[in-house]
BASE-342001 format. One record per residue: z, y, x of N, C-alpha, C, O in turn; residue number from 1. Coordinates in Angstrom, 1 decimal, always signed. Last residue first. Example, Ala and Ser with C-alpha at 12.3 -4.5 7.8 and 13.67 -1.06 7.14 Angstrom:
% residues 2
{{+7.1 -2.2 +12.8} {+7.1 -1.1 +13.7} {+7.9 +0.0 +12.9} {+8.0 +1.1 +13.4} 2}
{{+7.8 -5.7 +13.2} {+7.8 -4.5 +12.3} {+7.8 -3.3 +13.2} {+8.5 -3.3 +14.2} 1}
% end
This chain:
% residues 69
{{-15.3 +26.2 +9.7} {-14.0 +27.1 +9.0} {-15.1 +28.5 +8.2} {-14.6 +29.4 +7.6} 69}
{{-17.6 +24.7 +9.6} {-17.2 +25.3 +9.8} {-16.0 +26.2 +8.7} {-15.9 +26.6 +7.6} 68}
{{-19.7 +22.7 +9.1} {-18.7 +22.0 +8.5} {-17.5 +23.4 +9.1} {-16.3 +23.1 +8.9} 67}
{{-23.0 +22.5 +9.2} {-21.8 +22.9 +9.2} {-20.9 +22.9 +8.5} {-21.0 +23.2 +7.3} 66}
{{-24.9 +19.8 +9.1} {-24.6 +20.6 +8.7} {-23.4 +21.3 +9.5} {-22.8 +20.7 +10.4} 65}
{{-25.2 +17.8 +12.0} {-26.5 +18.0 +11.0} {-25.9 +19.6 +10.0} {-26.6 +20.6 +10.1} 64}
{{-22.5 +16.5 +12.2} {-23.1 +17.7 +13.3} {-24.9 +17.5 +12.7} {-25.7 +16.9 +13.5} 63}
{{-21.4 +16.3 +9.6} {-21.1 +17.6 +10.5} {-22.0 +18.1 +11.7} {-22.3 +19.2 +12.1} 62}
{{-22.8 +14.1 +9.8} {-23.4 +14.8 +8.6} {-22.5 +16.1 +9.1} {-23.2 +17.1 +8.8} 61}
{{-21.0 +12.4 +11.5} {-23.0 +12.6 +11.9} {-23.3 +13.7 +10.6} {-24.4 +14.1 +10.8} 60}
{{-18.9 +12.5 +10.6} {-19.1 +13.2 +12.2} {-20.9 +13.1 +11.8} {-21.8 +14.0 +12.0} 59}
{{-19.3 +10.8 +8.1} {-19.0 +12.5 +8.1} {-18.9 +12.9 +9.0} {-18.6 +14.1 +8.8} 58}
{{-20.5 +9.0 +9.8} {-20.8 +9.4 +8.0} {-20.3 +10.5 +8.5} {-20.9 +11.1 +9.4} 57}
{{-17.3 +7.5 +10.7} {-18.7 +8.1 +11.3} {-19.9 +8.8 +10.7} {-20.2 +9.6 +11.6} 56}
{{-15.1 +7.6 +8.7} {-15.0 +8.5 +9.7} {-17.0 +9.0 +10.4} {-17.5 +10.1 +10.6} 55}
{{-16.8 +5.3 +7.2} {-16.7 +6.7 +6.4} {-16.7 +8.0 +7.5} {-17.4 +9.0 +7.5} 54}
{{-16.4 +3.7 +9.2} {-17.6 +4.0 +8.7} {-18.0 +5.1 +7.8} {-19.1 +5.6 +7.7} 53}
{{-13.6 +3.5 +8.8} {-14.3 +4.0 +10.2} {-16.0 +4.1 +9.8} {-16.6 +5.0 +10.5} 52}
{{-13.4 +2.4 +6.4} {-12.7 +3.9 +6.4} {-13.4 +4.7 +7.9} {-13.6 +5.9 +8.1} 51}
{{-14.3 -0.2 +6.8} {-14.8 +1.1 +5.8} {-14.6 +2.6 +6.1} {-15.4 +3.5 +6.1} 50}
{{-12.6 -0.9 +8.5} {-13.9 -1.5 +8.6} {-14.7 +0.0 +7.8} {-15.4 +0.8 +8.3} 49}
{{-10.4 -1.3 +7.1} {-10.2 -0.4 +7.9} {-11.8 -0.1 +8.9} {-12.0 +0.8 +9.7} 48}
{{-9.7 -1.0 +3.6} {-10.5 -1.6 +4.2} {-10.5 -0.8 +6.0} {-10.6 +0.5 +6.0} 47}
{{-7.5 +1.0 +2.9} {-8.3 -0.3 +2.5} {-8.8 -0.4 +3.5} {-8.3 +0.2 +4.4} 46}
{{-8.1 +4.7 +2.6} {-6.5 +3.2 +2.6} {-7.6 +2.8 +2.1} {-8.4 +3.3 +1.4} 45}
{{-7.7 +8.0 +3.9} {-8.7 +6.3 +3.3} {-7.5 +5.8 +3.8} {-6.6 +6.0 +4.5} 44}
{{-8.8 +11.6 +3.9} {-7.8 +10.6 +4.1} {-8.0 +9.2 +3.7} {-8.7 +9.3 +2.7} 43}
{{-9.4 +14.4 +4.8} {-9.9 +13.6 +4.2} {-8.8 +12.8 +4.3} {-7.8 +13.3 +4.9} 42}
{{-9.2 +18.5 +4.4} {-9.0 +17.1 +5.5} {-9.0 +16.4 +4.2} {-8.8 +16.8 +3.1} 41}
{{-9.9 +22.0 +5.7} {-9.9 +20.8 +4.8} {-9.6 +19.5 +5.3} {-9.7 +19.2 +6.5} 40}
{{-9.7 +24.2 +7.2} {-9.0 +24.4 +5.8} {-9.4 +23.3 +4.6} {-9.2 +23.3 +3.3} 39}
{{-10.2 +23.5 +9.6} {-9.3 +23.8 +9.3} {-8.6 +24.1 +8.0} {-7.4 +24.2 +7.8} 38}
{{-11.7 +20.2 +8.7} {-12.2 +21.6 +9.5} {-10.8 +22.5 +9.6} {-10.0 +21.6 +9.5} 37}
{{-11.2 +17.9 +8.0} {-13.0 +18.5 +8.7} {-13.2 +19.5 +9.0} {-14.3 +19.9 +9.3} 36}
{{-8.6 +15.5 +9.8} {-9.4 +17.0 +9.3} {-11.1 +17.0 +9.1} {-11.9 +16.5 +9.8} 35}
{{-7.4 +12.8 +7.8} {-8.7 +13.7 +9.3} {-8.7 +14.8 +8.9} {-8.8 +15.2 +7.7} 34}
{{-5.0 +10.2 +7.8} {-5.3 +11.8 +7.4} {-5.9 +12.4 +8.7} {-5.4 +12.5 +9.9} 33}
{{-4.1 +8.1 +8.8} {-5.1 +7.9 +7.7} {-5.2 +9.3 +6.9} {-5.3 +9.5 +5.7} 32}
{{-3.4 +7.3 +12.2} {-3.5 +7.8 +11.6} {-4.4 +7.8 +10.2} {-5.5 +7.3 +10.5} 31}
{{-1.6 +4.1 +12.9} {-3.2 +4.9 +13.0} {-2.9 +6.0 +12.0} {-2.2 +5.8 +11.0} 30}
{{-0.4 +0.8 +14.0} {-0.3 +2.5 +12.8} {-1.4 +2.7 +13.6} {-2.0 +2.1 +14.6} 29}
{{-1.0 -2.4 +12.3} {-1.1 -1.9 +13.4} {-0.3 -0.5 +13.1} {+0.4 -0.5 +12.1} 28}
{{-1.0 -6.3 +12.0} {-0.4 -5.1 +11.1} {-0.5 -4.1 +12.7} {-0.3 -4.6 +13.8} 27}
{{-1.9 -8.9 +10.8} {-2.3 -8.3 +11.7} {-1.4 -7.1 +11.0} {-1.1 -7.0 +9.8} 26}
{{-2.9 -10.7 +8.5} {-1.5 -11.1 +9.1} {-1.6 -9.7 +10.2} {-0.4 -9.6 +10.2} 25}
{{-5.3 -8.6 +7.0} {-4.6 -10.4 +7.3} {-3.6 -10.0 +7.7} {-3.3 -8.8 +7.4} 24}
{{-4.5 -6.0 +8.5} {-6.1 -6.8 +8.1} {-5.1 -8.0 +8.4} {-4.5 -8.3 +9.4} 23}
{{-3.2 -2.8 +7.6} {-2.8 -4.2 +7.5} {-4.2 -4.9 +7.8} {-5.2 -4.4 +7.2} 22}
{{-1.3 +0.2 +9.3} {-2.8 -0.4 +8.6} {-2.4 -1.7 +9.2} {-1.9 -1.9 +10.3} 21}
{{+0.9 +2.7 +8.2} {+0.7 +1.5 +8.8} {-0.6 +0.9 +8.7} {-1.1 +1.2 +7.7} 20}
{{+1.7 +5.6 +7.7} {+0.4 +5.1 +9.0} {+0.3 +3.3 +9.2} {-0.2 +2.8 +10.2} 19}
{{+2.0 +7.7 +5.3} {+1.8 +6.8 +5.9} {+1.1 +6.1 +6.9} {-0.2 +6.1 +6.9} 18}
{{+1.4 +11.4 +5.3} {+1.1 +9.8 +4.6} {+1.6 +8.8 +5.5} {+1.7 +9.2 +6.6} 17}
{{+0.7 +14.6 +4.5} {+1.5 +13.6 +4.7} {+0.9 +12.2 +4.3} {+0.2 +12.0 +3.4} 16}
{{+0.1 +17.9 +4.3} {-0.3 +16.5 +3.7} {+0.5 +15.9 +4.6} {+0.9 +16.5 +5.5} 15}
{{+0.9 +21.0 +2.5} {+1.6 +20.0 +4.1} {+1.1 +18.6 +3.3} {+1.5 +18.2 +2.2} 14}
{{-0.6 +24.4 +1.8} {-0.5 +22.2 +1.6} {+0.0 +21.8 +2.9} {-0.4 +22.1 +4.0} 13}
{{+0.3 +27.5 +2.4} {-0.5 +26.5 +2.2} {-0.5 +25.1 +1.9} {+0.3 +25.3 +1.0} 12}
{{+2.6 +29.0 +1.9} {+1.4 +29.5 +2.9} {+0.5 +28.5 +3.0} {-0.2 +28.6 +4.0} 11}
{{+4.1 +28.0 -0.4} {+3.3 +29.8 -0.4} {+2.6 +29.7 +0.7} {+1.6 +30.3 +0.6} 10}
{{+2.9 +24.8 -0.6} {+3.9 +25.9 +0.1} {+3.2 +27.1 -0.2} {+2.0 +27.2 -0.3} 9}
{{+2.4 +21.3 -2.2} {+1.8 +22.8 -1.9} {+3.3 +24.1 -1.7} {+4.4 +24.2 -2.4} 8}
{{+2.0 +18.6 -0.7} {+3.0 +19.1 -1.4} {+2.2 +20.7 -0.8} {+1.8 +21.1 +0.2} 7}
{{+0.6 +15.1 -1.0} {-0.1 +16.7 -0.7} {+1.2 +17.7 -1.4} {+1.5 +17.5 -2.6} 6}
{{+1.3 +12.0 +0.4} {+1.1 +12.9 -0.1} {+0.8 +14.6 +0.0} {+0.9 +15.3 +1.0} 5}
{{-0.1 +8.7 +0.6} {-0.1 +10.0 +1.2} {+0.1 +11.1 +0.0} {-0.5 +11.1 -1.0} 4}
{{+0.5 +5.7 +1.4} {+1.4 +6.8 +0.4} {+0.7 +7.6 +0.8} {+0.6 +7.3 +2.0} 3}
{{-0.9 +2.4 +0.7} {-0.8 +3.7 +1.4} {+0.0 +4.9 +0.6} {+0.0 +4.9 -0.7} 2}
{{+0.0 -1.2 +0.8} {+0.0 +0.0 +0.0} {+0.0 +1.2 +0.9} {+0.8 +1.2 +1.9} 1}
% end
């Protein structure tokens, strides 16, 4: 199971989550909150196969678009 949560402050969102990641019997941590920029960030639970495929996906579509603050 992943926790992450988003709690909003007068000066902005503090995200938070959990770091454990599980495949089978295997258990590791890692971070599961990215930034894409300074005033945004992503985050994935499941599949850890997926979530790095997602990570690559949105580095190759940043450096094609801008993804700038």
């Amino acid at each position: 199971m992943t926790l992450i949560l988003a709690i909003p402050t007068a000066q902005g969102i503090v995200l938070a989550s959990d770091t454990q990641y599980t495949s089978g019997e295997v258990r590791t941590t890692g971070p599961k909150i990215s930034p894409l920029n300074s005033q945004c960030a992503w985050a994935g639970a499941g599949e850890i196969a997926l979530i790095q495929r997602v990570q690559e996906a949105i580095e190759a579509a940043s450096a094609r678009h801008s993804l700038a603050d």
